[in-house]
C-alpha positions, 0 to 999 in steps of 0.5 A: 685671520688665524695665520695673520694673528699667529704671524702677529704674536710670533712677531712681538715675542721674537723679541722676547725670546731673544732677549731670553736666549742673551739672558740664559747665556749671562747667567751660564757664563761663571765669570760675570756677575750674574754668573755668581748667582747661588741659582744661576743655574737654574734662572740660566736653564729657564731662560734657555727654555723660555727661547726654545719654546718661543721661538721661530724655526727655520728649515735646518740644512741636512749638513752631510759633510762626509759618509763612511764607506765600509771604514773610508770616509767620502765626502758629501757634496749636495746639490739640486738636480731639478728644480720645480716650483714646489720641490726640488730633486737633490742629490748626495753627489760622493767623492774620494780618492781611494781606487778602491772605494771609488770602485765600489761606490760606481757600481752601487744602486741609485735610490730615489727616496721620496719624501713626505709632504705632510708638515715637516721639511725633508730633512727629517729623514736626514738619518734616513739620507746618511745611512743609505749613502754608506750603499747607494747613490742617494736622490731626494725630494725636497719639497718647498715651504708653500708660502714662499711659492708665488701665487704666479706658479699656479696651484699644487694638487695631489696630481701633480705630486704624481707627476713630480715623482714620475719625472724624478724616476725618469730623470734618475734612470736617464742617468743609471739605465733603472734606479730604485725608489723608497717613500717614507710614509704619506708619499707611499700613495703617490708613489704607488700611483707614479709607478702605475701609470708608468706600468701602464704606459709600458714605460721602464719601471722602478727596479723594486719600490720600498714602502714604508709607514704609509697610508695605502689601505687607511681604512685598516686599524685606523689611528688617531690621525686617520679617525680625524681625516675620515670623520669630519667632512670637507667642508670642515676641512674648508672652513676650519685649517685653511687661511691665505698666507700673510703679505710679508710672504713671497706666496701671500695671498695663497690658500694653505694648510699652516704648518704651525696647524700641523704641528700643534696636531703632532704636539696634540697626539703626545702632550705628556710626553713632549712635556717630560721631554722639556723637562727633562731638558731643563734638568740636563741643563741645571745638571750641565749634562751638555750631551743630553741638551745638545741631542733634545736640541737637535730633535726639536730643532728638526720637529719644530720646522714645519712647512705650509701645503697647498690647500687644493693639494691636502684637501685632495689627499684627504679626499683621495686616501682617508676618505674614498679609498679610491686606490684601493677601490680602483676609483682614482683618476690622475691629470697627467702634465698634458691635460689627460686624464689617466686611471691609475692601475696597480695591479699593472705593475709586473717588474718591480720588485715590492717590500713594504716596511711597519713598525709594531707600535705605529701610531700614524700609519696603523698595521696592516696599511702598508702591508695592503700594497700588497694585495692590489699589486697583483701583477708582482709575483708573489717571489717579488714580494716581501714586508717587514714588521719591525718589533717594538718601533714606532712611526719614526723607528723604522726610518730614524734612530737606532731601530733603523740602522740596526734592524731596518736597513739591513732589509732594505740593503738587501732587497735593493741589492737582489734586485740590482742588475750585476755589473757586466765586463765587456771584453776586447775582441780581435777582428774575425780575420785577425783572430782566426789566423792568431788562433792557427799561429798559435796553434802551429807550435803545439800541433808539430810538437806536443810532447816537446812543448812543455820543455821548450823555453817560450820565446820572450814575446809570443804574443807580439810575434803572433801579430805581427804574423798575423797581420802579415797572412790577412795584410791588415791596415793599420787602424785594424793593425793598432786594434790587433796589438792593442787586442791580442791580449784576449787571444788564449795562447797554449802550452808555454805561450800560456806560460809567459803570459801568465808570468807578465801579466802581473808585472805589466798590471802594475806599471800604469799604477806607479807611473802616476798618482791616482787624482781624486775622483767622484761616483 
């Protein structure tokens, strides 16, 4: 009944709120009448607060046009990899035309961020999401409004989350050979569980887990948020936050845990300061501080968009992480996709590396709860291991804002990298026979005069000359023929053989580059 009233007013000041945001654009503008006013100002910043407050806010778009690549900028192109019901796989695909950076940009990590599905939209790790594509190839979940979901799909639980991130993993290795995964707040549990069953299966693990702000021991310096999920009991929970969604939703009919719920509880945790905030806004406006106004808008564009969950879903993460404790006991139990039931195992997790991530003033994730990863993932080796406390940052801190690109992702860069495996070169060989009678051949000249050679003027195509004798002592066909000339170049020649190729070599490196201009290309 809760969410049909709340529909039903939204509906009848939508009106409002628009005729507002006109009202505030009449009074702003100096050239009409009401423009002249003495306090035009003033009624214009009042109006446009007024249609701030008022208004409905959709899910904003991550708008990653372009990321800049050590001072070249890319461009972004973002797509969905994988679509499931409740989420979608994107991908920050980048492209450019500099042989140089695309150089760099193919032999990057791939990293798998995971998303939280706690109230707000994925975008809000946007900041997240740009800063990594300056050094990675960058996935993310993005997970879907459940009121837009048909009651056809099924429900969504906490095991199904899991198993969502686990073929999310399996999809991004199909592609690289391994990839690197990084959960930001409340997916670190499922994450942790994604990996641990896969440990346990002897599937190909993650190369190293990024833990960040999350919930994985919630009985440690509990905040306000965990003290609200610990001591009321389910039934509370059933009777109290969730309602079926309104019939003018394509999910209507489906049990929920509202958005506007979660974002009155957000709201609820720090009132005076999103009310200095608004004021604040009001000000720079009266002020004509266009800069200022522009970056309030920006946030609460971003933290007023929130999403509704599955109910069976947040009852079942309230159950599981702030009430039985159960990955840390060891109590959990997942439904993988084929009906089974599995026991998710941490300490079976051997060969991916583990950093976890805190901020010094966490008001969501207290200190220490991430940190617990650590202890019940005794398999890792200890080497393996790393945490981070960022000092003085709050819950958004460590993956938003300054904090973040100055302070956090260097640690995280530098983790990644240490344990991404090194590009390897692979190197033509000669056939057995081909190589061997080369390796005499050239050998030949050297052997009959050792003290002459270094004066002898080499002979203007030695490696051409070794073919073609070589090809004559084994009496190659010709596919072994076209393989040899194209080869031989791997061939260590001696004495002025060396001498002559080492002097053509730059000038016929650089033939194939002037011939044709480089074509765009992407990584």
């Amino acid at each position: 009944m809760l969410y049909k009233f709340y529909e039903t007013q939204r509906s009848l000041i939508e009106p409002l709120t628009d005729l507002a945001a006109s009202a505030a654009k009449i009074y702003a503008n100096p050239l009409s009448l009401w423009g002249q006013h003495p306090l035009a100002q003033r009624i214009s910043a009042g109006y446009d607060l007024m249609h701030r407050l008022g208004k409905d806010y959709e899910k904003p778009e991550f708008g990653l046009r372009t990321a800049d690549v050590d001072g070249v900028d890319v461009a972004i192109h973002e797509r969905v990899e994988l679509k499931k019901p409740f989420c979608e796989l994107r991908r920050f695909k980048r492209y450019t035309d500099d042989l140089a950076t695309l150089s760099k940009l193919k032999d990057q990590p791939a990293v798998l961020i995971v998303a939280p599905l706690s109230g707000h939209y994925a975008t809000l790790l946007r900041d997240t999401v740009k800063t990594m594509l300056k050094d990675h190839k960058v996935y993310i979940t993005d997970w879907t409004n459940a009121r837009l979901v048909p009651l056809s799909e099924g429900d969504f639980h906490l095991d199904d989350y899991v198993n969502y991130v686990q073929e999310f993993i399996r999809h991004v290795q199909k592609l690289y050979g391994n990839c690197h995964v990084m959960s930001v707040c409340q997916p670190t549990v499922p994450v942790l569980a994604a990996v641990s069953l896969m440990a346990s299966r002897g599937e190909l693990t993650p190369l190293s887990m990024v833990m960040m702000g999350g919930p994985i021991d919630a009985s440690k310096s509990p905040t306000k948020v965990n003290n609200l999920a610990m001591n009321k009991k389910m039934s509370w929970f059933e009777n109290n936050v969730i309602y079926r969604v309104p019939s003018r939703f394509p999910g209507a009919g489906r049990k929920v845990y509202p958005g506007f719920l979660q974002h009155s509880g957000f709201v609820a945790m720090n009132p005076s300061n999103h009310a200095r905030s608004h004021y604040d806004y009001f000000q720079d406006l009266i002020k004509g501080d266009r800069s200022s106004a522009e970056t309030h808008r920006a946030f609460y564009d971003e933290y007023n968009a929130v999403l509704d969950m599955d109910a069976n879903y947040y009852l079942q993460t309230i159950q599981t992480v702030f009430q039985d404790f159960k990955l840390v006991n060891g109590t959990w139990d997942v439904r993988g996709v084929d009906g089974q039931i599995e026991h998710v195992s941490p300490q079976d997790i051997q060969t991916t590396a583990l950093l976890s991530v805190e901020g010094e003033l966490d008001d969501i994730s207290g200190s220490g709860q991430t940190e617990a990863v650590h202890s019940i993932c005794s398999g890792v080796p200890k080497a393996m291991q790393e945490h981070y406390e960022v000092e003085g940052a709050g819950h958004y801190g460590i993956f938003a804002g300054r904090r973040w690109r100055e302070m956090v992702y260097p640690k995280v860069k530098a983790f990644i990298l240490r344990y991404q495996p090194q590009p390897v070169a692979s190197t033509p060989t000669l056939p057995a026979s081909v190589a061997v009678a080369a390796s005499a051949e050239s050998a030949a000249p050297v052997a009959a005069a050792p003290v002459a050679a270094a004066t002898v003027a080499a002979p203007k195509k030695p490696i051409k000359t070794v073919a073609k004798a070589a090809a004559k002592r084994v009496k190659a066909p010709a596919a072994t023929l076209a393989a040899t000339k194209a080869a031989v170049v791997t061939v260590a020649p001696v004495g002025p053989v060396a001498e002559a190729v080492a002097a053509a070599a730059p000038a016929r490196a650089a033939k194939p580059a002037a011939r044709k201009k480089a074509a765009p290309r992407l990584a």
